[in-house]
N, C-alpha and C positions, 0 to 999 in steps of 0.2 A: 504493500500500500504506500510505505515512502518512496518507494521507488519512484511509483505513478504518479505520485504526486509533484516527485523532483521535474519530473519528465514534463507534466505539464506545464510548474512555472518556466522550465528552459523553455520550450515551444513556445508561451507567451513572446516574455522576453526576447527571443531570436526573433519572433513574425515583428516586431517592430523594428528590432534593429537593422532587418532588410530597407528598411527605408534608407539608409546609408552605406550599401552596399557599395562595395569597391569592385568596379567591373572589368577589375583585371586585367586591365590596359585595352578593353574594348572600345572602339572608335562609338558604336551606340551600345550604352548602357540597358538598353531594352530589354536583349535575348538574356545576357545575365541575370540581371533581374529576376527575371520570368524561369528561368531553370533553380537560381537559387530557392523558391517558393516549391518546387515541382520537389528540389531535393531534399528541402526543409521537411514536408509532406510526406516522402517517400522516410523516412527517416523515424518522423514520427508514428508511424504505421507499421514500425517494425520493434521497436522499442515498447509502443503501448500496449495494456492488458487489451487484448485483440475482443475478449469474451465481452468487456464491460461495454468498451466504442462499439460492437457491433449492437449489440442490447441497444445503445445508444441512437442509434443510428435507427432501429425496428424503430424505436417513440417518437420518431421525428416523421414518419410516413404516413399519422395520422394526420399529417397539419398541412392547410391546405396550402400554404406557400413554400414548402419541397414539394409536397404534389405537380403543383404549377412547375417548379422552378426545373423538376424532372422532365416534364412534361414540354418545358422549353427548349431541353439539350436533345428529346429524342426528336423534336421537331429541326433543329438545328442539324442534328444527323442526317436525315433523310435530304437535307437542303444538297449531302453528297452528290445525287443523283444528276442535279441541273448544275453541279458546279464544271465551268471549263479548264480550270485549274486545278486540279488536285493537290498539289504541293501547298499550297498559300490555304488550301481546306483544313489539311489535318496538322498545318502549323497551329491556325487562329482553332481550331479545335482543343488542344492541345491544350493552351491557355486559358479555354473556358474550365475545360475538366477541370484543372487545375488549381482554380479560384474555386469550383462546388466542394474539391475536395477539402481547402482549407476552410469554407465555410464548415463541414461536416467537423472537420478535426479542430480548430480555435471553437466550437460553439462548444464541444464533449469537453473542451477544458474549463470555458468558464463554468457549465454548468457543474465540473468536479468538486469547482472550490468555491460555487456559490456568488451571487450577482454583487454580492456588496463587496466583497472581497478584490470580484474581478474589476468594479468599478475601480476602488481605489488603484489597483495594480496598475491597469489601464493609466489612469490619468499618471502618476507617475513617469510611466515609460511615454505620455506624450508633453510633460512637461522638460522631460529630459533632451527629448527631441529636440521642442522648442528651441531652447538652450541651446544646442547644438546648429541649429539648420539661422536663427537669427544671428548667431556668431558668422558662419559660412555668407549670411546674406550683407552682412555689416563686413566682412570681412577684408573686400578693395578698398573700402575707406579706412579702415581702421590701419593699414598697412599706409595709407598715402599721410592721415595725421601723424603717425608716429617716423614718417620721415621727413616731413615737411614742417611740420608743427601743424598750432592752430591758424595761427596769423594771415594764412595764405588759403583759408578755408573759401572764401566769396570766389578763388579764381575756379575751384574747383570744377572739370567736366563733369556735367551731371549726365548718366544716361538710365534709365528705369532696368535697363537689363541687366547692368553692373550687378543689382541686387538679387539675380536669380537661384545666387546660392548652391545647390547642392543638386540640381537638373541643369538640364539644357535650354530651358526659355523660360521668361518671366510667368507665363500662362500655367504653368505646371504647378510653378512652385508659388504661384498666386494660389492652386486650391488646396494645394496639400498644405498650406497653414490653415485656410480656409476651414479644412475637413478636422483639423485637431481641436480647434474653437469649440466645438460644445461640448468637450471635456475640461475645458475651464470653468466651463456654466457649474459644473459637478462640484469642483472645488470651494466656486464662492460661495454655496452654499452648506460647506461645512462649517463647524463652529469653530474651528482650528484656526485664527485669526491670520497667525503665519501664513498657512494655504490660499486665503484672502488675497491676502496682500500678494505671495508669489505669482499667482492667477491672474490679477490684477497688472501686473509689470508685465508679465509675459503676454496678457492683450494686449497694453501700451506701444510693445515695440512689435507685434507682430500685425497690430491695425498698420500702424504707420509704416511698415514694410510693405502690408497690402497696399495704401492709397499713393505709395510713391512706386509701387510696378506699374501701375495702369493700368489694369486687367481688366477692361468693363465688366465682363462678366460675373466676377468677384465683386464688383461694384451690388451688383443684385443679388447675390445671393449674401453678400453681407446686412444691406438692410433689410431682408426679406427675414434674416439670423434676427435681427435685433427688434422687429417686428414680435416675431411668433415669441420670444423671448419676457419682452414688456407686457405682451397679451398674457404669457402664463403668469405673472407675475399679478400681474390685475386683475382675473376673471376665475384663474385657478391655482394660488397658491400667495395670497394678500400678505399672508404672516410672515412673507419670506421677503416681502416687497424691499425692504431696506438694502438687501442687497444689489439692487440695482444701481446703488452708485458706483460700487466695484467693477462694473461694466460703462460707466456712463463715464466720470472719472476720468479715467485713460481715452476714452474717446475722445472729449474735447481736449484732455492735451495732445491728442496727437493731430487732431485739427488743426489747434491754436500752431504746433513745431511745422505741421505742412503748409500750411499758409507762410509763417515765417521765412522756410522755405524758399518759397516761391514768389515771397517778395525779396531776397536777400540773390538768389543766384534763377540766372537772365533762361537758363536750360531749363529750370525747375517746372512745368504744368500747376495748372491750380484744380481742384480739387472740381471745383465748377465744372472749368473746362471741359473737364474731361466725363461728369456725369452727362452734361449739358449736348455733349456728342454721340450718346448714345439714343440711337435714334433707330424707328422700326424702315430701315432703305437697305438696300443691298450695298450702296458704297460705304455707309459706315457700321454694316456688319462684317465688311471683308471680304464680300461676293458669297457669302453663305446663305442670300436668297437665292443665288442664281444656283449654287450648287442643292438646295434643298430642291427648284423647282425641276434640276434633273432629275434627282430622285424622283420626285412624284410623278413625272413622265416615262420613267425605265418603267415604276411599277405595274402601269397601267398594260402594260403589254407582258410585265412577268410580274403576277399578283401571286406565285407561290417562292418565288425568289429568285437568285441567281446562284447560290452556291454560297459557303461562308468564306467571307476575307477577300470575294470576287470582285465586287465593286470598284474595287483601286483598277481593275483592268478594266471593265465596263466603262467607267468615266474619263474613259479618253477620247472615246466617239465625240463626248461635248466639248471637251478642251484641247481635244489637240488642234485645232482648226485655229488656233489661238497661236500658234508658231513653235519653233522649236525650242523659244527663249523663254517659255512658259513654262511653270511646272506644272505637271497634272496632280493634281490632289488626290491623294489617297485618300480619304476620308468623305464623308459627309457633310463632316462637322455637327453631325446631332443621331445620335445612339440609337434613338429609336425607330428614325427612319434607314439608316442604313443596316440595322439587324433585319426593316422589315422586307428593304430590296432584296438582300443578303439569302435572310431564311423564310422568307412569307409574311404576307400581311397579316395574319392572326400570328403567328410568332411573336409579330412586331407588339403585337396587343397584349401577348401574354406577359410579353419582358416588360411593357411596361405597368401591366397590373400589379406587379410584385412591389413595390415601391407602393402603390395604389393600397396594398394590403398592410404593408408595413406603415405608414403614413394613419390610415384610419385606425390601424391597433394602437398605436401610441395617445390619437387624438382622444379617443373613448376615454382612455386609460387615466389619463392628464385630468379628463374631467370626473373621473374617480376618484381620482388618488393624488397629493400632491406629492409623490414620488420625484424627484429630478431625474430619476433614468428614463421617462418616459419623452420627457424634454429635450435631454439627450441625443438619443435615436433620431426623433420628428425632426430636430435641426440638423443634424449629420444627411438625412436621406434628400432634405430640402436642398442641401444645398449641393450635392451629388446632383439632385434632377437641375440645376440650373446649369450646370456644366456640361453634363452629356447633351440640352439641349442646344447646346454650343459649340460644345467641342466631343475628342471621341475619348473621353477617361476609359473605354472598353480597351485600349491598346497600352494603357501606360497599368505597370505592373504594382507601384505604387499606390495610387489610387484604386488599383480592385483592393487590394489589402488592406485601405480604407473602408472602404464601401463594405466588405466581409465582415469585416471587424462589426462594426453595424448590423450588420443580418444576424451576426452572432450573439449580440445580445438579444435581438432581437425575438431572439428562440427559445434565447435561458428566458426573457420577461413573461413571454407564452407558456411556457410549460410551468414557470412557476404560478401562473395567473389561474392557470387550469388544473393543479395541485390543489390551490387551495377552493377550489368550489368542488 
């Protein structure tokens, strides 16, 4: 039983610490990534009481979100048949399993040691992170003040990307701070003052690392964060209300230092600006109308798919007419349409019902109980859906391991909810 137990909190602790994974002198970090998760997996599945995780694993087939979520990979299989590529099929297969498995294998561990437990564990290991990844994101500057001084801070080149830290573009590593935020909401509500306060600092610098990448889409799913947040706080959970200044706090200063900012050095954006340009047109979404309305024109001619991972080949017909100086995009740019070119337009439906499900079970839940794990979850999946309807978090390894992480509780919260009735 200690054994099992050891083996669990390693497993925790390792699933996070792939967020910093060293990809071995890889020119893209991706495939690494994604194999270390598949090895992590494989590993633990060797290692663990086989009898209990399977046990585990029967309890979870009455619930209807693996049902669905089953029900989404065997439909995603069959998408084999109309795929013209096969190689790019059973790669992006590959990495779906591989996410269901970790969902299966992190949900049998927090459910071993209990949701309160795994809470605090959790926030931990992404406070730690914090820590880490705002050092990585602070990091060019920090190296330029300590050779230059301060004195010379206004000549400074400012560029949003400098900050991207511990990925390859500022969009990434805008939502992987993004996705760790509502395990700070956990903290501030402990009575642990210190916690507070660390919570508190760690929003501070990790807003103002968001609002100086530029990420629009971060832009929305942070106030959409701080939204559903002040509504729990007002409608279902009043007694906790005080702690919303530990959230409010760091936000206006980190306003009040961006703004400064941006009146102080000539590169800097204003905070304005840059919401004020977020507008429903295709040129300042990036041509992600024009690539969504391909999409919905391949559909209509292959309404059961094209195969998975095919699409990056298909959408050349529409871009490459565009010259050779053009990249064709791989992506969609929004998850749900491209799973449903991909593997079928009820595919498309089912993956995104799962979110639908998990979304509604927290809402219920919140209005029962002013539990903050419920809070938790609702914001973590919120702001996961603002993303994939933007961009594709289904190809970045990081981010499913986010998103999992999520489902994971998600399942301890359910079966403990259905224990006690």
């Amino acid at each position: 039983m200690k054994f099992n137990l050891a083996i669990i909190y390693i497993y925790i602790i390792l699933s996070f610490l792939l967020i910093i994974y060293i990809p071995l002198g890889s020119y893209d970090s991706i495939g690494p990534q994604w194999f270390s998760i598949s090895l992590l997996n494989f590993i633990f599945l060797i290692l663990i009481n086989k009898k209990s995780f399977f046990k585990y694993v029967k309890s979870l087939l009455d619930i209807l979100f693996i049902r669905l979520y089953i029900l989404f990979i065997i439909i995603t299989i069959i998408s084999f048949f109309f795929a013209s590529n096969i190689s790019i099929f059973f790669h992006d297969l590959g990495r779906m399993l591989s996410s269901f498995l970790f969902l299966l294998s992190f949900s049998f561990c927090l459910n071993s040691i209990g949701i309160k437990r795994s809470f605090h564990l959790i926030s931990i290991a992404v406070c730690s992170l914090l820590f880490y990844e705002i050092f990585r994101s602070l990091k060019p500057y920090i190296i330029y003040f300590y050779s230059n001084g301060f004195d010379f801070w206004r000549d400074l080149e400012y560029a949003p990307s400098d900050l991207r830290g511990i990925t390859g573009n500022k969009n990434l590593t805008a939502v992987l701070f993004m996705l760790k935020l509502p395990f700070l909401f956990f903290l501030m509500h402990q009575n642990s003052l210190h916690k507070k306060i660390i919570s508190s600092i760690l929003f501070l610098f990790s807003i103002s690392i968001l609002l100086i990448l530029e990420a629009r889409a971060t832009y929305i799913s942070f106030i959409l964060m701080a939204i559903i947040y002040a509504a729990y706080l007002i409608f279902f959970n009043r007694k906790s209300i005080f702690n919303i200044f530990f959230l409010a706090i760091p936000l206006l200063l980190s306003l009040v230092f961006i703004n400064y900012l941006q009146d102080s050095i000539e590169t800097a954006s204003s905070v304005s600006s840059n919401l004020s340009s977020i507008q429903l047109n295709n040129d300042s979404s990036s041509n992600r109308f024009e690539l969504w309305s391909n999409v919905i024109t391949h559909l209509k001619d292959h309404p059961f798919g094209i195969g998975l991972g095919n699409w990056k080949l298909e959408a050349s017909q529409y871009w490459g007419q565009m010259g050779s100086s053009y990249q064709v995009p791989y992506h969609a740019h929004n998850d749900f349409l491209e799973i449903s070119i991909e593997t079928g337009i009820y595919n498309g439906v089912i993956y995104f019902s799962l979110f639908c499900i998990v979304l509604y079970f927290c809402f219920i839940n919140m209005k029962k109980s002013s539990t903050i794990y419920f809070l938790v979850v609702f914001s973590g999946i919120t702001i996961y859906l603002v993303d994939a309807m933007f961009n594709f978090p289904l190809e970045r390894a990081y981010v499913q391991l986010l998103l999992h992480v999520y489902f994971s509780i998600y399942l301890v919260l359910f079966l403990n909810n259905h224990s006690h009735e």
